[in-house]
VMD Tcl script that builds the backbone (N, CA, C; Angstrom):
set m [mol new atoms 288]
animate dup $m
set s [atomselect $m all]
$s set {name element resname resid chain x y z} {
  {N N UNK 1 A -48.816 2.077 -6.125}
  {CA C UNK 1 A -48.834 2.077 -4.692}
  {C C UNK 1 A -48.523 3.480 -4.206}
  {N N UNK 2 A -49.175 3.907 -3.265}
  {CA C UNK 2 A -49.166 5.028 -2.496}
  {C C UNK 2 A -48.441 4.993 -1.854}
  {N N UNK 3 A -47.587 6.470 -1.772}
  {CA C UNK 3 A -46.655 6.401 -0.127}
  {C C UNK 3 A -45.705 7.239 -0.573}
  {N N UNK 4 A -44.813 7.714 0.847}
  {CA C UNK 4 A -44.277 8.613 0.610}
  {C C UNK 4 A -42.399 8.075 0.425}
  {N N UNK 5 A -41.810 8.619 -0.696}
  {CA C UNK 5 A -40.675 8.015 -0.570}
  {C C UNK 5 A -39.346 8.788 -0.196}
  {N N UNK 6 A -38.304 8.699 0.521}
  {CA C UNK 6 A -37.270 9.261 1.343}
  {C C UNK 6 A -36.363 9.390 -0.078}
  {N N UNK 7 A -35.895 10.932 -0.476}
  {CA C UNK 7 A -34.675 10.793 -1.718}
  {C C UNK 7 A -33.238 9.825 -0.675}
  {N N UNK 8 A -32.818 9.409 -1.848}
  {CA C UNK 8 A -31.503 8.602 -1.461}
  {C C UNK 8 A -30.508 9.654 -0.610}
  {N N UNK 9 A -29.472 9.069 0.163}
  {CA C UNK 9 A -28.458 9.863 0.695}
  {C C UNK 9 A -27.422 10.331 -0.442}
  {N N UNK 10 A -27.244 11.658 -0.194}
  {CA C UNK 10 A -26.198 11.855 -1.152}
  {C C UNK 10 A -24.644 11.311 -1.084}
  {N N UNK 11 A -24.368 11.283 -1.911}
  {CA C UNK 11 A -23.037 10.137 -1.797}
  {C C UNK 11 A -22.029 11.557 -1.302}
  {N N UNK 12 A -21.607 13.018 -1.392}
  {CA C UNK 12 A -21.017 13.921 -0.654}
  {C C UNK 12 A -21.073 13.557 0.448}
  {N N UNK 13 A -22.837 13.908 0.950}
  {CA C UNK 13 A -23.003 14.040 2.102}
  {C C UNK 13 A -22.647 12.861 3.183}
  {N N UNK 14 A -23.226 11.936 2.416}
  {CA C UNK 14 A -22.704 10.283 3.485}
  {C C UNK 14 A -21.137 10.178 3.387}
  {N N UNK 15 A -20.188 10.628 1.989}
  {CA C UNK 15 A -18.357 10.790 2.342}
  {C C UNK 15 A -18.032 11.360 3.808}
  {N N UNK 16 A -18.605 12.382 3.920}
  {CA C UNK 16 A -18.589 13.530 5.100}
  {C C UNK 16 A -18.981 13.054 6.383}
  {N N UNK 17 A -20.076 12.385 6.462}
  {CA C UNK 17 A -20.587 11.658 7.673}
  {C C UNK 17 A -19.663 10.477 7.921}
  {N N UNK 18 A -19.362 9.666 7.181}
  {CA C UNK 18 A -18.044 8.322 7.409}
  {C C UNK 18 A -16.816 8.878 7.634}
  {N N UNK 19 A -16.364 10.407 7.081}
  {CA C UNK 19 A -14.740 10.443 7.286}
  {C C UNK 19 A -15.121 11.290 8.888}
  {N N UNK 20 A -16.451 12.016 8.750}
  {CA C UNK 20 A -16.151 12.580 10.516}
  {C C UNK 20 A -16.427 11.019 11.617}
  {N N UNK 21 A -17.000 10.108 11.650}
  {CA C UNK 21 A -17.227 9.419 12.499}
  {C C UNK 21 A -15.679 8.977 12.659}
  {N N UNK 22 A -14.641 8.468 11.489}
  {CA C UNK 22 A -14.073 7.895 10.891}
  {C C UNK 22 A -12.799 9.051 12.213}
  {N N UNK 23 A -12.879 10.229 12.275}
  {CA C UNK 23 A -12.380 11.077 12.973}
  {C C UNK 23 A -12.662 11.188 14.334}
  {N N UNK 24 A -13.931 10.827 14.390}
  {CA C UNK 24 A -13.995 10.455 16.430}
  {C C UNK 24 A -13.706 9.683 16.347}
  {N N UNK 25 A -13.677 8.612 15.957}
  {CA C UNK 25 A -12.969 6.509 16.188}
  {C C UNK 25 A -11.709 7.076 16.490}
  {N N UNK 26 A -10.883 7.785 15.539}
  {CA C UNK 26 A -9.686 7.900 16.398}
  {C C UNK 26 A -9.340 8.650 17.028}
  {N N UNK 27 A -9.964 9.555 16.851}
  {CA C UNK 27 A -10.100 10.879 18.123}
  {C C UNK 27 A -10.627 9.574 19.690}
  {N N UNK 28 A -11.141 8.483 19.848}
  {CA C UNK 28 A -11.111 7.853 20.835}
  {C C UNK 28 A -9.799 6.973 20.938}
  {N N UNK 29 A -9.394 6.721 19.829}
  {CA C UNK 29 A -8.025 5.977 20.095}
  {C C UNK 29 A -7.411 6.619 20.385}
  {N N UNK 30 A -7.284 7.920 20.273}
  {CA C UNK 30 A -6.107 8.753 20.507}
  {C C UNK 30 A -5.956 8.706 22.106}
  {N N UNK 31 A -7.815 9.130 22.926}
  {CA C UNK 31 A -7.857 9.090 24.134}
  {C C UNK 31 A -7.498 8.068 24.727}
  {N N UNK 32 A -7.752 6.935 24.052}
  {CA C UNK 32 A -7.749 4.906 24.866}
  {C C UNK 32 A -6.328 6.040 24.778}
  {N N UNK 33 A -5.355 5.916 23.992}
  {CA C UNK 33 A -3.676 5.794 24.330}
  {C C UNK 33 A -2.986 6.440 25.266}
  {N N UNK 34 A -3.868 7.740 25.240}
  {CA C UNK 34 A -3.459 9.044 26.518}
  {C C UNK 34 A -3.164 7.960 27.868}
  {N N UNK 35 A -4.984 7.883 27.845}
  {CA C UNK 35 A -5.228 7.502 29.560}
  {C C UNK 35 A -5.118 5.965 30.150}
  {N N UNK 36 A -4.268 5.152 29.121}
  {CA C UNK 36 A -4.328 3.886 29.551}
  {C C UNK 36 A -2.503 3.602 29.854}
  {N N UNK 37 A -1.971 3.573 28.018}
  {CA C UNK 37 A -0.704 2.955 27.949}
  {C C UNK 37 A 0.023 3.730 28.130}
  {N N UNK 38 A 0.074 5.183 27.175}
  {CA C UNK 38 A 0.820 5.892 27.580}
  {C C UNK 38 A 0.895 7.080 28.959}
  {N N UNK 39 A 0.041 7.262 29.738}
  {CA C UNK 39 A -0.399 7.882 30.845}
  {C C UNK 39 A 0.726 6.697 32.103}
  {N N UNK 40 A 0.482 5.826 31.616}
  {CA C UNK 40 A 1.548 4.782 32.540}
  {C C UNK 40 A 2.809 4.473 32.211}
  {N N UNK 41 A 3.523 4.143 30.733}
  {CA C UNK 41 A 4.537 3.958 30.947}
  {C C UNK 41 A 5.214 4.886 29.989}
  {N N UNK 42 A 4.972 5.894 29.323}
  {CA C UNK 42 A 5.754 6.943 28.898}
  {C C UNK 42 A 6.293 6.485 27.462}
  {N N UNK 43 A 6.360 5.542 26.721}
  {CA C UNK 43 A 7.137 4.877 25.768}
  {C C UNK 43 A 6.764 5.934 24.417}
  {N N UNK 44 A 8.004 5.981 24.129}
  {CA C UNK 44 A 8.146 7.308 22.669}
  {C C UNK 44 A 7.332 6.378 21.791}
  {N N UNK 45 A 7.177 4.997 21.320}
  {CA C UNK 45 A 6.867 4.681 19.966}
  {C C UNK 45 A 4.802 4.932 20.125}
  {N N UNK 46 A 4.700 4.500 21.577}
  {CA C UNK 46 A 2.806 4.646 22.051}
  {C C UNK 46 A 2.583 6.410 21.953}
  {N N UNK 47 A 3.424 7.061 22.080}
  {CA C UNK 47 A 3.393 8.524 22.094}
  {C C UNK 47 A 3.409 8.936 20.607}
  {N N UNK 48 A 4.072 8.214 20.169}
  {CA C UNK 48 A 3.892 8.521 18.366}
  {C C UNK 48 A 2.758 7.653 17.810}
  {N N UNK 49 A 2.363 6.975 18.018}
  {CA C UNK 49 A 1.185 6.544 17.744}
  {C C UNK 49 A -0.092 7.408 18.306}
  {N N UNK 50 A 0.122 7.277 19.333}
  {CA C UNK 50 A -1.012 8.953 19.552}
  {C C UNK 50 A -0.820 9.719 18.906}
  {N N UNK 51 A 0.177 10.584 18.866}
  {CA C UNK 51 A -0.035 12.062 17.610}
  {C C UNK 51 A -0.282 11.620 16.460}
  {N N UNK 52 A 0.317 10.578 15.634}
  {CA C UNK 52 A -0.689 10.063 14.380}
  {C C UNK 52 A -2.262 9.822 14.908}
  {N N UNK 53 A -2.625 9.001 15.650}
  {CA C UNK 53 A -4.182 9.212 15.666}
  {C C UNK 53 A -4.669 10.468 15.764}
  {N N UNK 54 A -4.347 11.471 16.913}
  {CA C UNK 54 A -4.458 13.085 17.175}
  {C C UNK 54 A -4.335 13.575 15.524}
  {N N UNK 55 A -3.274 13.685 14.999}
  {CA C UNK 55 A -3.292 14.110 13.499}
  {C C UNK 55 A -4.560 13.921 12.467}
  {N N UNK 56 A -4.591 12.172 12.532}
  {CA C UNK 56 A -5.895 11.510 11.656}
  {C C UNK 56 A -6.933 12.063 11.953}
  {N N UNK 57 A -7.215 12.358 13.284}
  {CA C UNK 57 A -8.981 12.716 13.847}
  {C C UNK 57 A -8.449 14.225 13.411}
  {N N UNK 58 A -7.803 15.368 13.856}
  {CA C UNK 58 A -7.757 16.216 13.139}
  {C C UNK 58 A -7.619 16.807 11.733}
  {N N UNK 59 A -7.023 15.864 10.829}
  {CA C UNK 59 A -7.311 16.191 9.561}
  {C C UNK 59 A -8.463 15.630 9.106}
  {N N UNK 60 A -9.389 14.546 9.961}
  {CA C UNK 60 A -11.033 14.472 9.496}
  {C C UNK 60 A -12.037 15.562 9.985}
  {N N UNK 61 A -11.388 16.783 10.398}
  {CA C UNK 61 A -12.337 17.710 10.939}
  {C C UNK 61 A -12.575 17.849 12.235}
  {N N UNK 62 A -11.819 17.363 12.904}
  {CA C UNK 62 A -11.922 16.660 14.724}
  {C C UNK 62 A -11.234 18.289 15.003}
  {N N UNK 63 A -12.309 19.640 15.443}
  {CA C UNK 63 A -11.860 20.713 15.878}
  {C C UNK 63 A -10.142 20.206 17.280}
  {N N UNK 64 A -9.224 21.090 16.721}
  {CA C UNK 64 A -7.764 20.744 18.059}
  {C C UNK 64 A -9.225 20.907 19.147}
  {N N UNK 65 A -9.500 21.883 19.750}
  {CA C UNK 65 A -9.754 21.927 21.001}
  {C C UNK 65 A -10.789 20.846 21.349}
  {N N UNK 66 A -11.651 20.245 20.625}
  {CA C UNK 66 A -12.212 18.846 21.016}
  {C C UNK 66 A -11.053 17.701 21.856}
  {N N UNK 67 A -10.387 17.597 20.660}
  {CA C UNK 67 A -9.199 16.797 20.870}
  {C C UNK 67 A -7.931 16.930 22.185}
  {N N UNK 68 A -7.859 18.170 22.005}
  {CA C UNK 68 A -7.088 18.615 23.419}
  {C C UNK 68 A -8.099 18.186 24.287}
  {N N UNK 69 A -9.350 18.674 24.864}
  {CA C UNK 69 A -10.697 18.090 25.530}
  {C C UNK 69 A -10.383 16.178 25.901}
  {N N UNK 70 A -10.684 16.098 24.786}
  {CA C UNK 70 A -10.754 14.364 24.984}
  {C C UNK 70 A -9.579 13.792 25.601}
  {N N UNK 71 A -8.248 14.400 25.310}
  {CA C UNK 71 A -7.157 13.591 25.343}
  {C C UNK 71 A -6.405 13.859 26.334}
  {N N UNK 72 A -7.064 15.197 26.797}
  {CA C UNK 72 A -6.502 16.059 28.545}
  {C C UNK 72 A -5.068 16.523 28.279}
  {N N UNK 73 A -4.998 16.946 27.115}
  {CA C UNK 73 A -3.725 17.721 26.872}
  {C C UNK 73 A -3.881 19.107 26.421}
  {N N UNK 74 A -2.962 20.109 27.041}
  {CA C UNK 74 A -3.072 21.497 26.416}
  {C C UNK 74 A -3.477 21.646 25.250}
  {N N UNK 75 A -4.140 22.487 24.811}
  {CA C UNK 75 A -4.398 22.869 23.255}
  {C C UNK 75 A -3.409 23.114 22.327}
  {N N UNK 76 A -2.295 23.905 23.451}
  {CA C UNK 76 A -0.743 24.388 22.226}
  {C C UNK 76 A -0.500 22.896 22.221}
  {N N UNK 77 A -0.638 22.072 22.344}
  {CA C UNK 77 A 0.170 20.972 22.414}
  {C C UNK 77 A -0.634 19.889 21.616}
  {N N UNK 78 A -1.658 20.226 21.499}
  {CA C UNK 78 A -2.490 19.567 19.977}
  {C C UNK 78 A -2.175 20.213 19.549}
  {N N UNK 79 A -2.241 21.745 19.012}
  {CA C UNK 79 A -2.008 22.717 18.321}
  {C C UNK 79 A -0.072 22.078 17.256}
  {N N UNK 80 A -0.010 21.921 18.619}
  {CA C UNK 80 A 2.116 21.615 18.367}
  {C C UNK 80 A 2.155 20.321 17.462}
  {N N UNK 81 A 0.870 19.532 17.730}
  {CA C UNK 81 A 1.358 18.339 17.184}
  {C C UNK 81 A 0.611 17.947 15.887}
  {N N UNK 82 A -0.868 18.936 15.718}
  {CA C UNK 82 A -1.660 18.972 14.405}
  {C C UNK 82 A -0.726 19.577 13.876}
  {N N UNK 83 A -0.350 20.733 13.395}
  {CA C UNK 83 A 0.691 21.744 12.678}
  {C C UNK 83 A -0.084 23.219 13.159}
  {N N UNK 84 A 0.361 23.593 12.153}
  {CA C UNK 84 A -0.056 25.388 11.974}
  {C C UNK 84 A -1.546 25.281 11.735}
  {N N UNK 85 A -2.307 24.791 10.849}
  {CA C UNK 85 A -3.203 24.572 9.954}
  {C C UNK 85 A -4.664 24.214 11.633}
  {N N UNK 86 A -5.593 24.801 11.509}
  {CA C UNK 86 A -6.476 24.369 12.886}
  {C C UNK 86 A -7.225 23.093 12.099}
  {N N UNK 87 A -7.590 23.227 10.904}
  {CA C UNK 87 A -8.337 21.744 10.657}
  {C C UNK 87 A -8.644 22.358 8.643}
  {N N UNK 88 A -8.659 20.971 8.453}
  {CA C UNK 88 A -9.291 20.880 6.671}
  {C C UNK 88 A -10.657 22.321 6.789}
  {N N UNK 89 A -11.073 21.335 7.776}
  {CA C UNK 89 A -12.798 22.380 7.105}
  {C C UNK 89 A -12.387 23.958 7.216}
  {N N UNK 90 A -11.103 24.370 8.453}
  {CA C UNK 90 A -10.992 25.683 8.470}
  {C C UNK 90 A -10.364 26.345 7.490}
  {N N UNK 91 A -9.476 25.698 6.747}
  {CA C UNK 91 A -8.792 26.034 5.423}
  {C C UNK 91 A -9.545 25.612 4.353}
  {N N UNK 92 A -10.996 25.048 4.049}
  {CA C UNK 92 A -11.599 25.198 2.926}
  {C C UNK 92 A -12.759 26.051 2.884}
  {N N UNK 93 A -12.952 26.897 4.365}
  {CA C UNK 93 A -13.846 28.027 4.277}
  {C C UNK 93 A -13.110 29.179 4.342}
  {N N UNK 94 A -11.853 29.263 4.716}
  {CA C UNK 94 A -10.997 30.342 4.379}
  {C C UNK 94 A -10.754 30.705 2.950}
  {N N UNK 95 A -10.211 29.641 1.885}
  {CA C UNK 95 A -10.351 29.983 0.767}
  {C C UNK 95 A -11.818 30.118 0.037}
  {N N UNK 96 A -12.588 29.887 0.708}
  {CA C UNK 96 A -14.422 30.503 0.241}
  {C C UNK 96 A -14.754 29.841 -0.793}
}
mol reanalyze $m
mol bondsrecalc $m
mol representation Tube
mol addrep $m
């Protein structure tokens, strides 16, 4: 049979595509938490649950300043709450 056939997805490349989506999902949870629960009642444990999501979407590659963007918070203040480090992908093209 004739025809043209598509090579398979590479299993790298599709890791990479699931852990970044995997990084906006909570890069949106992070936002649902900003502008709903915690935007209203201030509670430390919903505020720590945001910077773990903020963290998660940033260590999947979620650039801080996206994230500051989405979540309507200063950048030093993603910056403050990712760490020192701006993201994985920027520290695995730094070491080359």
């Amino acid at each position: 049979m004739a025809g043209t056939t598509t090579p398979a997805p590479r299993p790298r490349a599709l890791a990479l595509a699931v852990r970044a989506w995997q990084g906006r999902a909570l890069l949106w949870t992070a936002k649902t938490l900003q502008n709903t629960i915690v935007g209203r009642h201030r509670r430390k444990a919903l505020t720590a649950h945001r910077n773990r999501a903020i963290r998660a979407a940033h260590a999947r590659g979620v650039p801080a300043a996206a994230i500051a963007k989405a979540v309507d918070l200063a950048p030093s203040t993603v910056t403050g709450i990712c760490g020192k480090s701006t993201s994985v992908r920027d520290e695995k093209t730094a070491e080359g």
